[in-house]
C-alpha positions as CSV (number, residue, x, y, z in Angstrom):
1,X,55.1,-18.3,-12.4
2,X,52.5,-20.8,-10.4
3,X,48.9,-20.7,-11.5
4,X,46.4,-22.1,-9.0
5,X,43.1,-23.2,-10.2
6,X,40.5,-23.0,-7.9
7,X,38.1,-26.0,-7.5
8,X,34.2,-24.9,-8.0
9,X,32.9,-25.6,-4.6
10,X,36.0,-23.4,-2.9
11,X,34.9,-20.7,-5.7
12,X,31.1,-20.3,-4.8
13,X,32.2,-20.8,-1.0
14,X,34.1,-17.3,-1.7
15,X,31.7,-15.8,-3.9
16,X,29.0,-16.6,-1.2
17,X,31.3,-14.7,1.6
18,X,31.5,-12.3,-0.9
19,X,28.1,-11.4,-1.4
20,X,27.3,-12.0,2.3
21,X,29.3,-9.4,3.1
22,X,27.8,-7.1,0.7
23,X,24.7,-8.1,2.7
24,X,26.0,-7.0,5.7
25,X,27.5,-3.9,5.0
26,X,24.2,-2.8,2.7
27,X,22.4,-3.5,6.0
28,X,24.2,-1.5,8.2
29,X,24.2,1.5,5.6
30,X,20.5,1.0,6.3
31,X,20.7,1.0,9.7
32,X,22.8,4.7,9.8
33,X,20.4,6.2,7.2
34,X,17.4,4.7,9.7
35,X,19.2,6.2,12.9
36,X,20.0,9.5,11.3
37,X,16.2,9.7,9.8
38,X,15.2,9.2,13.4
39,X,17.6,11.5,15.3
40,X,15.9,14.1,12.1
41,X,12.5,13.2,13.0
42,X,13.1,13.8,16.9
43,X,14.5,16.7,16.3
44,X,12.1,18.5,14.0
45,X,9.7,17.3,16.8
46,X,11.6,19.6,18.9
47,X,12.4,22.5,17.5
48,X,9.9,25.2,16.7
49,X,9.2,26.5,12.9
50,X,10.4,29.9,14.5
51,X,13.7,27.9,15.2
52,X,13.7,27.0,11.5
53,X,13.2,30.1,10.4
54,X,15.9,31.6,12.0
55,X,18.4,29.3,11.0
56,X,17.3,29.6,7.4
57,X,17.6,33.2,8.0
58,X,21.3,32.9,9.6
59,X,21.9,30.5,7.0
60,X,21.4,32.9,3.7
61,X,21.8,36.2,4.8
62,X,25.2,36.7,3.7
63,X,24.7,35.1,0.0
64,X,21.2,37.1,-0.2
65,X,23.7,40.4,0.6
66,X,25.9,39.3,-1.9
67,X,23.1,37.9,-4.5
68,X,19.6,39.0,-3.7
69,X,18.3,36.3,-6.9
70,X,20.9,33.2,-5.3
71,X,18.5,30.4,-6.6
72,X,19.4,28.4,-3.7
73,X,19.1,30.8,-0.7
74,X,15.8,32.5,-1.8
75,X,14.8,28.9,-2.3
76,X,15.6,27.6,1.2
77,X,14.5,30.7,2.8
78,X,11.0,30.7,1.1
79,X,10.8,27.1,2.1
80,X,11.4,27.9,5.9
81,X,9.1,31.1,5.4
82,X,6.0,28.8,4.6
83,X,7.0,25.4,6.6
84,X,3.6,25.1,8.7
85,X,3.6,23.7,12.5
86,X,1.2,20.8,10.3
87,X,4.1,20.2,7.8
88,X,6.8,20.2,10.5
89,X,4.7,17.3,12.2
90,X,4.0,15.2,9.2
91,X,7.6,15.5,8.3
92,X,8.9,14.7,12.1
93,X,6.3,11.7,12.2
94,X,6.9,10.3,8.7
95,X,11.2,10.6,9.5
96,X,10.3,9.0,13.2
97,X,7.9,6.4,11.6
98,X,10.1,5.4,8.1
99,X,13.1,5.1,10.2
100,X,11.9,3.0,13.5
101,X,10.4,0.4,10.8
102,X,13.9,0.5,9.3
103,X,15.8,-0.2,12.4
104,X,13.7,-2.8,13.3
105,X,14.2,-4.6,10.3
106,X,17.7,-3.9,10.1
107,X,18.1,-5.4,13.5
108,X,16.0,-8.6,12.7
109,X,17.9,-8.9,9.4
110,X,21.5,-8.6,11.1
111,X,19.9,-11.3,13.9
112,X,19.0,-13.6,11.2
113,X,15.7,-13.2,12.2
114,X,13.6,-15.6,9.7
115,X,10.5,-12.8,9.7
116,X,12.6,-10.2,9.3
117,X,13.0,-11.1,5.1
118,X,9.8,-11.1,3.8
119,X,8.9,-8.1,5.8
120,X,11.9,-6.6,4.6
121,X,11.1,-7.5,1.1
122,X,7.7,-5.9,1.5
123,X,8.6,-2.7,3.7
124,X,11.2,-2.0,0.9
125,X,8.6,-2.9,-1.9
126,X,6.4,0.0,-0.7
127,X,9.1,2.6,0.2
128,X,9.8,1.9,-3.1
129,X,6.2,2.2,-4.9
130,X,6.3,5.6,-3.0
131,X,10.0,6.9,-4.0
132,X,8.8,6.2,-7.9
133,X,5.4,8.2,-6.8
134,X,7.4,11.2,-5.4
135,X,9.9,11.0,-8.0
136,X,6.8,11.3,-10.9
137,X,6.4,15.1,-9.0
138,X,9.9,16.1,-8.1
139,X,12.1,14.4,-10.4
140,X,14.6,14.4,-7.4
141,X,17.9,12.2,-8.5
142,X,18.1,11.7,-5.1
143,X,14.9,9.3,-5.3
144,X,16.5,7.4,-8.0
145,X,19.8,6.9,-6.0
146,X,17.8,5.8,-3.3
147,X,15.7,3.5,-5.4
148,X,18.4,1.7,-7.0
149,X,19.6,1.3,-3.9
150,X,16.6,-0.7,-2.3
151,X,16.0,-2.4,-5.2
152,X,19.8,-3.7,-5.0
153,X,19.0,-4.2,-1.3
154,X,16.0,-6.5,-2.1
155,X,18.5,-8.8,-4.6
156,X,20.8,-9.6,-1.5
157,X,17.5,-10.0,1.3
158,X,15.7,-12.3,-1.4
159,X,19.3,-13.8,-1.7
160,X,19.9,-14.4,1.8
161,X,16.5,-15.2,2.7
162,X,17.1,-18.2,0.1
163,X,20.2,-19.6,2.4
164,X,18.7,-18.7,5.4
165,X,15.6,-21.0,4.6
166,X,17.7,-24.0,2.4
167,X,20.2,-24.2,6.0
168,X,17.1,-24.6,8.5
169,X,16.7,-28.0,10.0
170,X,14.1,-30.3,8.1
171,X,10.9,-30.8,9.8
């Protein structure tokens, strides 16, 4: 059996790749989940709460039929019942607004863009701040999975930010 012993600087070379690519692909998981909250956001622009309504309705019937107490479906229904026109617009410009910042970033980010770290580092700091905030009222595990995720996401900006700014050309 041959062993091969790696030198040190071939090692971190790899390890770098390594974590750049974690980098990239984080980023462009990003960039779906800002697409997707945008294509959300434009379409709850769209629709009408009537719309929602119905589908909720379309949605449940048959489990209400079979279970009139289905925690779920009464749930969802109730929710559609009492989604205001004011609610539907908060949520379609908070989806439209969170992801458009998103994209932006994710585009500077995947350009190498030199701004696009420390506002990345900041946007993500305050989605964040307001995740935790949300998360003392709902307790939604989804917040935490999404947390961890951005705060995972700001070790490989800060990360690349730090080789993006040791390889630029001295002044």
């Amino acid at each position: 059996m041959i062993h091969f012993r790696l030198d040190g600087d071939l090692d971190a070379r790899m390890n770098e790749r390594l974590i750049h690519r974690t980098f990239q692909v984080s980023v462009l998981l990003k960039g779906a989940h800002a697409v997707v909250e945008c294509a959300a956001g434009i379409a709850l622009a769209l629709i009408t709460t009537g719309t929602i309504t119905g589908l909720a309705n379309a949605i449940t019937q048959e489990e209400l039929i079979e279970d009139p107490n289905d925690f779920v479906a009464t749930r969802l229904l109730s929710f559609a019942q009492n989604f205001s026109v004011e609610s539907k617009h908060f949520y379609a410009f908070y989806l439209l607004s969170h992801g458009a910042v998103k994209l932006l970033l994710v585009i500077g980010l995947l350009r190498g863009k030199l701004w696009s770290y420390p506002a990345s580092l900041i946007v993500l700091g305050m989605f964040i701040l307001y995740q935790l905030y949300r998360f003392s009222y709902t307790h939604a595990a989804g917040l935490v999975v999404l947390t961890v995720f951005d705060i995972f996401m700001m070790g490989l900006i800060w990360h690349e930010y730090g080789l993006m700014r040791r390889h630029l050309p001295a002044k």
